[in-house]
DOVEX-524989 format. One record per residue: residue number from 1; x, y, z of N, C-alpha, C in turn. Coordinates in pm, whole numbers, plus 50000, padded with zeros to 5 digits. Example, Ala and Ser with C-alpha at 12.3 -4.5 7.8 and 13.67 -1.06 7.14 Angstrom:
2
seq nu nv nw cau cav caw cu cv cw
1 51319 49431 50780 51230 49550 50780 51320 49670 50780
2 51285 49775 50708 51367 49894 50714 51290 50003 50787
***
This chain:
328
seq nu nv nw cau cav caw cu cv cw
1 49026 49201 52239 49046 49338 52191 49111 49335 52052
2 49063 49425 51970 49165 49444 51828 49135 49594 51818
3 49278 49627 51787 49320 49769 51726 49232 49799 51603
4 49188 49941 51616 49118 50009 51521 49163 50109 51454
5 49158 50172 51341 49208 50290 51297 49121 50387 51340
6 49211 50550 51354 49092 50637 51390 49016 50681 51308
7 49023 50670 51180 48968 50696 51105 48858 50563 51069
8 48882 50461 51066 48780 50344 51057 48675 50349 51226
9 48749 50377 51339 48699 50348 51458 48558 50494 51443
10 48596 50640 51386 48524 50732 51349 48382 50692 51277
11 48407 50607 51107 48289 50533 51083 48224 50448 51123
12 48294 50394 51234 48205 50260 51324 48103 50314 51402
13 48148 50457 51473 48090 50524 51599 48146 50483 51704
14 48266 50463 51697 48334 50412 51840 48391 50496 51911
15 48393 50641 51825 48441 50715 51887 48433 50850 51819
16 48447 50992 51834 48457 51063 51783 48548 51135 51708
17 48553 51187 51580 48686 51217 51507 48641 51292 51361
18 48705 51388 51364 48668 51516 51250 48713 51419 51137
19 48666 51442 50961 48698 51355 50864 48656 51447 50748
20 48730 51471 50688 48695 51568 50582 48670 51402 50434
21 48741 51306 50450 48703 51213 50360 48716 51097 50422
22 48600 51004 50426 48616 50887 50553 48645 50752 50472
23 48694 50664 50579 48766 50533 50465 48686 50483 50437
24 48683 50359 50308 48565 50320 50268 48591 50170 50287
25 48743 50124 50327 48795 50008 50388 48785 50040 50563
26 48704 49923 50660 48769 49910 50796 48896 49836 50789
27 48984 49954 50841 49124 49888 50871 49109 49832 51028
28 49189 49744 51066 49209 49688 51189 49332 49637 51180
29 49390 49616 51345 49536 49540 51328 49568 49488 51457
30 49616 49331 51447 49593 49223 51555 49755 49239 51573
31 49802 49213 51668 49905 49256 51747 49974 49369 51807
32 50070 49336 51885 50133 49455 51901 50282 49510 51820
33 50379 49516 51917 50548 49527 51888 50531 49387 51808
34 50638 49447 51694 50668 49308 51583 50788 49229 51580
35 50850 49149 51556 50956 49060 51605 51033 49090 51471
36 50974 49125 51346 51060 49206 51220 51107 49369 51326
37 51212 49453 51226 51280 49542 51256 51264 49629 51156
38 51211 49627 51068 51217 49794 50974 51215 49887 50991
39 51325 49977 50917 51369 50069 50986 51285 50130 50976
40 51154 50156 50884 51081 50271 50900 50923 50276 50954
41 50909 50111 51048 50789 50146 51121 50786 50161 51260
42 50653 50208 51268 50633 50249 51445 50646 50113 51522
43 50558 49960 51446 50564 49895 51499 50707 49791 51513
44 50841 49809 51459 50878 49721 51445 50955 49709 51594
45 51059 49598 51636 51101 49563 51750 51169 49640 51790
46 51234 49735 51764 51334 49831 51847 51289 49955 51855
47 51152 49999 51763 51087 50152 51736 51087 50162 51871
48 51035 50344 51920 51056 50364 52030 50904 50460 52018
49 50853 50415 51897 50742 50517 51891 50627 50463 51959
50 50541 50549 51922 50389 50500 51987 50330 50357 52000
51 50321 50239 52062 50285 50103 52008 50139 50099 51956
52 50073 50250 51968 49935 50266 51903 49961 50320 51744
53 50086 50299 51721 50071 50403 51613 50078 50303 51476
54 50069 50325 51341 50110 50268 51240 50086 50359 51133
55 50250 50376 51046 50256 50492 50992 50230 50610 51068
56 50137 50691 50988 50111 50851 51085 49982 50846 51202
57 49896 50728 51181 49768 50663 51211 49764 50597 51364
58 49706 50678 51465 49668 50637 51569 49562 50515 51556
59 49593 50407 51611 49507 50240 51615 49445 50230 51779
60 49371 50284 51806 49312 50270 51944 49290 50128 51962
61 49227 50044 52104 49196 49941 52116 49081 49900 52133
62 48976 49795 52070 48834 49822 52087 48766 49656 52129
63 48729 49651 52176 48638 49467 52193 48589 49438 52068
64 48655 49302 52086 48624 49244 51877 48468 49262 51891
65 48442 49202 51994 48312 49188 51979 48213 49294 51933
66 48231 49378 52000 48135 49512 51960 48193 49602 51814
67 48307 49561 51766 48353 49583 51659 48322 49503 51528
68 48309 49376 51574 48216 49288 51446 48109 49373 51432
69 48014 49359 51571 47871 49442 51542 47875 49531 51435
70 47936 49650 51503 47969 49784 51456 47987 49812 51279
71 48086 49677 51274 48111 49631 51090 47997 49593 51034
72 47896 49486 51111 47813 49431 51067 47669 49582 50999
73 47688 49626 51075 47573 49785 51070 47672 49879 50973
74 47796 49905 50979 47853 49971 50858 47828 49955 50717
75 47858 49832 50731 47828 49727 50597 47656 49751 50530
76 47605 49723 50661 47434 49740 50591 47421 49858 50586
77 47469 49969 50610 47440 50120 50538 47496 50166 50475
78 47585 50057 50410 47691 50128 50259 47780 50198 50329
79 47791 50223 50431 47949 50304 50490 48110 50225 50419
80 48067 50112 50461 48209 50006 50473 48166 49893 50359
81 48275 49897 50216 48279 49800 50153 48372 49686 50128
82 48476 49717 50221 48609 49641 50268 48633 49603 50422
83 48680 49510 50460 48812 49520 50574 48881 49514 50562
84 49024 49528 50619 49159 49501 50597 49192 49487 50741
85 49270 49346 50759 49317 49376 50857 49500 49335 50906
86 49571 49434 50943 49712 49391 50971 49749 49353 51046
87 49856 49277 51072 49922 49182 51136 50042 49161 51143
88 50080 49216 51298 50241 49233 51320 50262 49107 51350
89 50376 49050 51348 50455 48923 51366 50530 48914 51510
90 50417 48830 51563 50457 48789 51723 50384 48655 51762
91 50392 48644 51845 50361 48497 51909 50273 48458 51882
92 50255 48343 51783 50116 48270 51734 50045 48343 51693
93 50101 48437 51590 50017 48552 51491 49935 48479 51408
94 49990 48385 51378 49877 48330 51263 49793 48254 51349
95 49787 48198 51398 49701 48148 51500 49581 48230 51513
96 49632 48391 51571 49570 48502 51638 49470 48551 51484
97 49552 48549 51414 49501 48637 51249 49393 48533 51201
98 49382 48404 51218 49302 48302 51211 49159 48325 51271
99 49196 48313 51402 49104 48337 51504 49024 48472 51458
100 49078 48544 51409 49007 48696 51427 48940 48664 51249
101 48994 48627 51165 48925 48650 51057 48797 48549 51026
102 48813 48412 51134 48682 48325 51151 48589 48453 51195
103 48577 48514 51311 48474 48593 51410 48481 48699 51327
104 48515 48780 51222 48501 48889 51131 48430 48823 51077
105 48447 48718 50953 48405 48651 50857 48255 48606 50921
106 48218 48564 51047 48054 48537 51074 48015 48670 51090
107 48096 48786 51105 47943 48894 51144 47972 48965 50984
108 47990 48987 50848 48049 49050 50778 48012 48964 50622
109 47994 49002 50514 47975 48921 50382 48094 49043 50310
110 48120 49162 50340 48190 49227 50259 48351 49178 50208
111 48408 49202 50114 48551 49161 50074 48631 49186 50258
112 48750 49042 50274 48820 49044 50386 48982 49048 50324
113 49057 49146 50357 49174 49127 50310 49288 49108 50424
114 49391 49072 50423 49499 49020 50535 49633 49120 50498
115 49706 49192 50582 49834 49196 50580 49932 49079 50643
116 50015 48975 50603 50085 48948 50681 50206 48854 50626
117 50287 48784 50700 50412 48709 50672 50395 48618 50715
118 50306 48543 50605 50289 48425 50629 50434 48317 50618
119 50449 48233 50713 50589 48121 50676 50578 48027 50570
120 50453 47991 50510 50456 47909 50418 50307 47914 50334
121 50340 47869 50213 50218 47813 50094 50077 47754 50192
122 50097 47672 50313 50012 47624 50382 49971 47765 50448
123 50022 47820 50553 49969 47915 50629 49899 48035 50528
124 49915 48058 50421 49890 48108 50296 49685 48038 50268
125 49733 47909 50243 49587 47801 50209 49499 47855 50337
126 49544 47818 50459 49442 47808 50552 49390 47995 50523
127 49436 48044 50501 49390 48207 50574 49247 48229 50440
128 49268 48180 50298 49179 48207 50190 49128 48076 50232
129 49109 48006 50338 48994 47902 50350 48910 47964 50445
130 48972 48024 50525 48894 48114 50681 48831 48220 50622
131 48846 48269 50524 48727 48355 50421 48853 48531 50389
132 48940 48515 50388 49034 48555 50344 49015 48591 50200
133 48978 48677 50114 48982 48728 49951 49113 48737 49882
134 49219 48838 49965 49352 48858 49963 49432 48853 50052
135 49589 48823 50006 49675 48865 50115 49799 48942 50100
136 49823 49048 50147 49918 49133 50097 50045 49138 50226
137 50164 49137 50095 50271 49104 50156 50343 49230 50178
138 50434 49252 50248 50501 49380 50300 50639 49380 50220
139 50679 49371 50122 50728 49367 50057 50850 49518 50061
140 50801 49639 50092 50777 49755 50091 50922 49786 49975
141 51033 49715 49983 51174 49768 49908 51107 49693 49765
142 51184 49782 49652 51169 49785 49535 51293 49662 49498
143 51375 49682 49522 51493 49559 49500 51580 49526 49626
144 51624 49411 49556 51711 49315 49694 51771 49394 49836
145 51848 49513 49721 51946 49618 49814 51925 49720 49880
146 51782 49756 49872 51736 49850 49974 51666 49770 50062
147 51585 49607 50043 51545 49563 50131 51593 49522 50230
148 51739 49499 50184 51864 49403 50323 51915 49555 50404
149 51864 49700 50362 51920 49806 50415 51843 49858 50497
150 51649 49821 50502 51587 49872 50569 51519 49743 50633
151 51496 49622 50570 51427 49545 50643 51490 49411 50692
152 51608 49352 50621 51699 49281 50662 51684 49167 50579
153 51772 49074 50610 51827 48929 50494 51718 48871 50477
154 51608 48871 50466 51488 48777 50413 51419 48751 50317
155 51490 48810 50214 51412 48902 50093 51422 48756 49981
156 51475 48673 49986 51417 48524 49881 51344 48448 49942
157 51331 48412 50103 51223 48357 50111 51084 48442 50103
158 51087 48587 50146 50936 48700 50089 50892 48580 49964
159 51060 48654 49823 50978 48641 49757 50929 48521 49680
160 51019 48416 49687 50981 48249 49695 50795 48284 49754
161 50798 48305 49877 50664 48311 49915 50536 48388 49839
162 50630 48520 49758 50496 48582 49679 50459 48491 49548
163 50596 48451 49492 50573 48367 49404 50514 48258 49382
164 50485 48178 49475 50425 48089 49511 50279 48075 49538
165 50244 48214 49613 50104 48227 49630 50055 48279 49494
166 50078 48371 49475 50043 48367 49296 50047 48284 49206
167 50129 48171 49187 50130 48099 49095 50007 47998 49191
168 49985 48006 49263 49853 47894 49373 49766 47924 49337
169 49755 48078 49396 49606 48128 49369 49597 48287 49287
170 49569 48263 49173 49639 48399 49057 49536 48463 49128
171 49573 48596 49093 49518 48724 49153 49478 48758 49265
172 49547 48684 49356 49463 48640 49516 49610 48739 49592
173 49711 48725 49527 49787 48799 49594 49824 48995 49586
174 49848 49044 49683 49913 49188 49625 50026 49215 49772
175 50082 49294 49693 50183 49314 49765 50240 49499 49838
176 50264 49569 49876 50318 49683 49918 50417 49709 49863
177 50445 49844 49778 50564 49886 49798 50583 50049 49841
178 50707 50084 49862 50738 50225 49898 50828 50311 49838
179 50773 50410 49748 50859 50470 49719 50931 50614 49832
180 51078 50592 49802 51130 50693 49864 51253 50597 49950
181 51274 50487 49975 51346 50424 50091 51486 50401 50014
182 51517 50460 49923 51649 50518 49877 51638 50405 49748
183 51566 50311 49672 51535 50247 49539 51599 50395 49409
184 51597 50332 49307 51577 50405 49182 51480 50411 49149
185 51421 50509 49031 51292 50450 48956 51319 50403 48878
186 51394 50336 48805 51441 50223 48739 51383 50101 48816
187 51449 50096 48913 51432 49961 49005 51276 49932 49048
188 51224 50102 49106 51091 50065 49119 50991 50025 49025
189 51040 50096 48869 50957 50064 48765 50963 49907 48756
190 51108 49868 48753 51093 49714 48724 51035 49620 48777
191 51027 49643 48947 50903 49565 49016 50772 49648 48988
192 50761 49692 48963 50599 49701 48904 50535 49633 48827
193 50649 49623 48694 50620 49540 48562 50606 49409 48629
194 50732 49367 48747 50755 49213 48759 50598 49167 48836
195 50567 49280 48920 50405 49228 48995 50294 49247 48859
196 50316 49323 48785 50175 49256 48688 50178 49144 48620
197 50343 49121 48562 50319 49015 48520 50301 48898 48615
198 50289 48913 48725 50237 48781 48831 50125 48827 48851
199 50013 48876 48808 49900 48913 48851 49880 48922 49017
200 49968 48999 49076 49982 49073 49181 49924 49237 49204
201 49838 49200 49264 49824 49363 49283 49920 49444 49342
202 49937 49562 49352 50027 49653 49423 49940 49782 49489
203 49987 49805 49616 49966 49900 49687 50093 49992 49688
204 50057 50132 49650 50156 50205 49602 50148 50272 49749
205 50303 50314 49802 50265 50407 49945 50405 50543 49936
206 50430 50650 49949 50529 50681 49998 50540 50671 50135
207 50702 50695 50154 50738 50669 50259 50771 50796 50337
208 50669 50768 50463 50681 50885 50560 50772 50840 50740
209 50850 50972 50755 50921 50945 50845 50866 50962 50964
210 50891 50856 51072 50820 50861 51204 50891 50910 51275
211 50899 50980 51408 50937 50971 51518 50984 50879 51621
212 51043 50822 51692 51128 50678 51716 51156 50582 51644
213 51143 50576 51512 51185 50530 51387 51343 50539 51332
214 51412 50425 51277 51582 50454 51220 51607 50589 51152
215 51474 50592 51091 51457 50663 50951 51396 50822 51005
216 51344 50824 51128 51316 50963 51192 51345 51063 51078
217 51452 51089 51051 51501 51221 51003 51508 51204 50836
218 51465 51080 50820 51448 51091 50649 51314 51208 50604
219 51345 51214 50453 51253 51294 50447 51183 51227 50304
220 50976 51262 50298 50897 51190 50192 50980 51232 50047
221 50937 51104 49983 51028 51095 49865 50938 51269 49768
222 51022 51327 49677 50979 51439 49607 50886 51366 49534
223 50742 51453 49556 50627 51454 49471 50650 51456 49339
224 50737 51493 49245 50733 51478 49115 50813 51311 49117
225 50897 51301 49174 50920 51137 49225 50791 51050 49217
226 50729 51070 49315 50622 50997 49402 50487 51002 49224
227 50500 51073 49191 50346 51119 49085 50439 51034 48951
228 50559 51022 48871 50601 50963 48829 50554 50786 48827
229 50626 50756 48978 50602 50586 49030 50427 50572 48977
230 50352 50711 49071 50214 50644 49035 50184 50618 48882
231 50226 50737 48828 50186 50713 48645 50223 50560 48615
232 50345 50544 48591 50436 50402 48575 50325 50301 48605
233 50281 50297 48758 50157 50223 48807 50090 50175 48705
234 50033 50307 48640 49850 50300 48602 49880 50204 48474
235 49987 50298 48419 50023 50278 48237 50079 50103 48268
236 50127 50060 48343 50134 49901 48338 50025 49844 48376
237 49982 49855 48452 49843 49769 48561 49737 49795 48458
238 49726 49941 48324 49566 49951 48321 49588 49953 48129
239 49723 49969 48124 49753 49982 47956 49868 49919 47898
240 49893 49819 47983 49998 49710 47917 50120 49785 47859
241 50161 49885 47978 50341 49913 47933 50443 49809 48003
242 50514 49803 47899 50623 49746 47980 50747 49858 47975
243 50889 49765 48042 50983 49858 48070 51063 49873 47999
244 51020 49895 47856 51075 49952 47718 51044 50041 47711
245 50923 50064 47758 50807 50239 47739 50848 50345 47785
246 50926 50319 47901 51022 50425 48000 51126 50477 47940
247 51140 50558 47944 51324 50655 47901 51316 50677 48018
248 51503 50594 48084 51550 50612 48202 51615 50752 48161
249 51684 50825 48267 51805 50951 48244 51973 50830 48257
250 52022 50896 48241 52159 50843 48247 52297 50909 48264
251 52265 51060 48258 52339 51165 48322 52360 51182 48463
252 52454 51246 48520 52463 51270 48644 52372 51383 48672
253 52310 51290 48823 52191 51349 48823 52055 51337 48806
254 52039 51233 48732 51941 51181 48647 51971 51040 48601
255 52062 50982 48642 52071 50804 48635 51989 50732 48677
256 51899 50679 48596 51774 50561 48636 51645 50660 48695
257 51635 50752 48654 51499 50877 48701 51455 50853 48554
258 51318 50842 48573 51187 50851 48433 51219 50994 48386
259 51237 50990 48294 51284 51098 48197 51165 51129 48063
260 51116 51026 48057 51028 50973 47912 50934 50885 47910
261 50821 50897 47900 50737 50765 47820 50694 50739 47674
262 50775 50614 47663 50729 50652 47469 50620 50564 47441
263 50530 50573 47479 50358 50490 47478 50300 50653 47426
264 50172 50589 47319 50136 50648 47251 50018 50742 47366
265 50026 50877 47344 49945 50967 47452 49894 50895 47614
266 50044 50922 47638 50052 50877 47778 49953 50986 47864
267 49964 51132 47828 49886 51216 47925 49730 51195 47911
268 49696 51163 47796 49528 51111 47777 49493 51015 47837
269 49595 50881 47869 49563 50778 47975 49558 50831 48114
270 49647 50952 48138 49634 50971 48299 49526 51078 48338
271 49426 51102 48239 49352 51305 48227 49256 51240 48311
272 49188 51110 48364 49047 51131 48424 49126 51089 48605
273 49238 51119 48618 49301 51126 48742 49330 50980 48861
274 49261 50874 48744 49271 50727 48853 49400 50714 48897
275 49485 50762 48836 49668 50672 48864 49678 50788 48973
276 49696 50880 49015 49691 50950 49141 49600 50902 49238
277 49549 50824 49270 49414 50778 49383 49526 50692 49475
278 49502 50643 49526 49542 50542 49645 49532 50405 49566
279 49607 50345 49573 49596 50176 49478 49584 50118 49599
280 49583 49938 49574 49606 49838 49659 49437 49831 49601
281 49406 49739 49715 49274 49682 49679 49159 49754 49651
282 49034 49650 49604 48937 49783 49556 48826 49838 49681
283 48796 49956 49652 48758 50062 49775 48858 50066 49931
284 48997 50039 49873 49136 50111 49974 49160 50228 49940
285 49078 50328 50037 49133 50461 49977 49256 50538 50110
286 49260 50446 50216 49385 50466 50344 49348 50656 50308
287 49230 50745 50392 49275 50865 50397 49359 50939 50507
288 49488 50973 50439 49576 51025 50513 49688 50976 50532
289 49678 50818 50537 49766 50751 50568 49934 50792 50580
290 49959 50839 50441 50089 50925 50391 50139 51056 50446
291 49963 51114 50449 49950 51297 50417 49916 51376 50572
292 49935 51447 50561 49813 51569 50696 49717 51589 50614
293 49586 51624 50668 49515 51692 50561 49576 51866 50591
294 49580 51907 50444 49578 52034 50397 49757 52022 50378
295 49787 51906 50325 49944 51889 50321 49976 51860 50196
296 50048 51813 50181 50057 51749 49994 49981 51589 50025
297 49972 51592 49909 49839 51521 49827 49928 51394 49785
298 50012 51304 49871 50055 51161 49758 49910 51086 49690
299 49853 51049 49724 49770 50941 49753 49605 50973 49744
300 49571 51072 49642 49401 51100 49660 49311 50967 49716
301 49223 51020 49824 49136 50905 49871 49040 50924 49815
302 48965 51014 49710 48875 51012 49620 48892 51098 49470
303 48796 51057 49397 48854 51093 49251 48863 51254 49244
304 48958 51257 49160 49055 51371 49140 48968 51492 49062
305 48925 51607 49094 48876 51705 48989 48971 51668 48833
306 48856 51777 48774 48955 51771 48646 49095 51861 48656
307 49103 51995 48740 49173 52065 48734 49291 51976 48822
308 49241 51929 48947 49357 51841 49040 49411 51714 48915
309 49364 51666 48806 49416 51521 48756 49512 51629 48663
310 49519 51795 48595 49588 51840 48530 49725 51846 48581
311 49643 51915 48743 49776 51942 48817 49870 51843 48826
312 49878 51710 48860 49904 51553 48916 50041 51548 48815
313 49950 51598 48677 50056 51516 48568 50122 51639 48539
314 50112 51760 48548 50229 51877 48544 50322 51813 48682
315 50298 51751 48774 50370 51758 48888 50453 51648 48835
316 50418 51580 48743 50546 51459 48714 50647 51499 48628
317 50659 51619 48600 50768 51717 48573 50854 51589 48476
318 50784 51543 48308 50845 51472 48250 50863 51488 48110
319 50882 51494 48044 50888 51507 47902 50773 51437 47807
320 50713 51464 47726 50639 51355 47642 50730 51330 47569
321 50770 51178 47532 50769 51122 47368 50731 51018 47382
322 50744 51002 47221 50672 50856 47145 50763 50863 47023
323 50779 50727 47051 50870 50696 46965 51018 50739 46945
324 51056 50764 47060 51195 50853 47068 51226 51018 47066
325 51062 51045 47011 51075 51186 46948 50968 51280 47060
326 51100 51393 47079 50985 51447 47168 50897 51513 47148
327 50758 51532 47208 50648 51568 47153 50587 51740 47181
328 50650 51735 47311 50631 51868 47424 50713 51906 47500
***
């Protein structure tokens, strides 16, 4: 058996399910309860939430077998140009994540991507030998001190480990992060810069609060927050800013909040709406993942009207300048 998303299990035909925009990645996810503790997932060891759940996303359970098929016929009608599949940390996970991405990898030619925690550079090798493209690390905290607050003391061997696989296999790695889990945007800007310059991809996510979760009663980081991080995104990953380009605030109130970009017509880089889409790998558009539909919009799972890419960047509620001088 492997867990399905309802929204991936919907394009398979495994089951029935309304979709106003359907994923264009099959997500899947091999385990159950995870032996990590973060405070803000369904799956981790002490959650009390759904063990079907991840994030807001019901994962039903389906026979690999008829689920390769199912991929195999997605794939040949252009439905499905990705898999992804995640992987909670329990007994002989890699073992299990092995096993499942050999029997994906014979029924499937499309890109295979991995979530997981891997223990070493080796367990890393074997998974891009089993036909593995990427592997993305859960990284989710922006710096040291929100990670030891939500996910606990592990945070130099992570990143020893991201570093490593990147410097192994360049561009083979990407990583997660979350805005909202109490970071700066200072801090988040700076791991952004630090993953391009490792040719790391990044999957941008806010952070939504679950139900039997530490974090239950937190609430999603503010959309002019959240549309900020994404800009920051695009303008490093697609136009070579670094974190000179930023005007932090430094008032109370405004300490380490994007205040400014002084890159030359920052709003003309963001007008055809890509830096609002869903990042992480290519054709990951996770719909919903974050959102309800008919809720706010973190994360577009397809390209943005012109009027929605206007709206996006009024919502980053920021100042223009260039060059110190403000423009608007």
């Amino acid at each position: 058996m492997i867990r399905v998303s309802i929204g991936t299990a919907g394009v398979l035909g495994l089951t029935q399910v309304p979709m106003s925009v359907a994923p264009t990645t099959a997500y899947l996810m091999v385990g159950g309860r995870c032996t990590m503790n973060c405070a803000f997932c369904a799956q981790a060891r002490d959650s009390t939430a759904s063990d079907l759940a991840l994030s807001r996303v019901t994962w039903p359970d389906f026979p690999l077998d008829e689920v390769c098929t199912r991929l195999r016929e997605a794939e040949q009608r252009g439905d499905l140009r990705r898999c992804c599949i995640q992987v909670t940390a329990g007994r002989e996970y890699v073992r299990r994540a092995l096993d499942t991405v050999r029997r994906i990898r014979s029924a499937i030619s499309m890109p295979l991507g991995i979530a997981i925690l891997p223990a070493n550079i080796e367990q890393v090798a074997r998974l891009f030998k089993a036909g593995v493209e990427r592997i993305g690390f859960g990284l989710d905290a922006a710096c040291e001190r929100v990670f030891r607050q939500i996910k606990g003391s592990h945070w130099e061997p992570m990143m020893a480990s991201l570093r490593e696989t990147a410097r192994r296999f360049p561009g083979r790695a990407m990583v997660h992060l979350m805005v909202g889990l109490g970071e700066t945007e200072r801090e988040m800007v700076t791991r952004l810069v630090w993953a391009h310059d490792l040719w790391i991809c990044v999957g941008l996510f806010a952070f939504t609060p679950l139900r039997g979760t530490p974090l239950a009663e937190g609430s999603q980081p503010p959309l002019d927050q959240y549309r900020r991080m994404q800009a920051a995104s695009w303008l490093i990953s697609r136009h070579g800013a670094r974190l000179s380009d930023f005007v932090f605030g430094d008032a109370p109130g405004e300490r380490d909040a994007l205040i400014g970009i002084a890159l030359a017509d920052w709003p003309g880089r963001l007008a055809d709406g890509g830096a609002f889409r869903t990042t992480g790998c290519p054709d990951c558009n996770r719909p919903f993942y974050n959102e309800r539909p008919g809720g706010t919009m973190y994360n577009y799972p397809r390209p943005l009207t012109v009027v929605e890419a206007r709206l996006a960047i009024s919502e980053m509620e920021i100042e223009r300048r260039y060059d110190g001088q403000l423009l608007c």
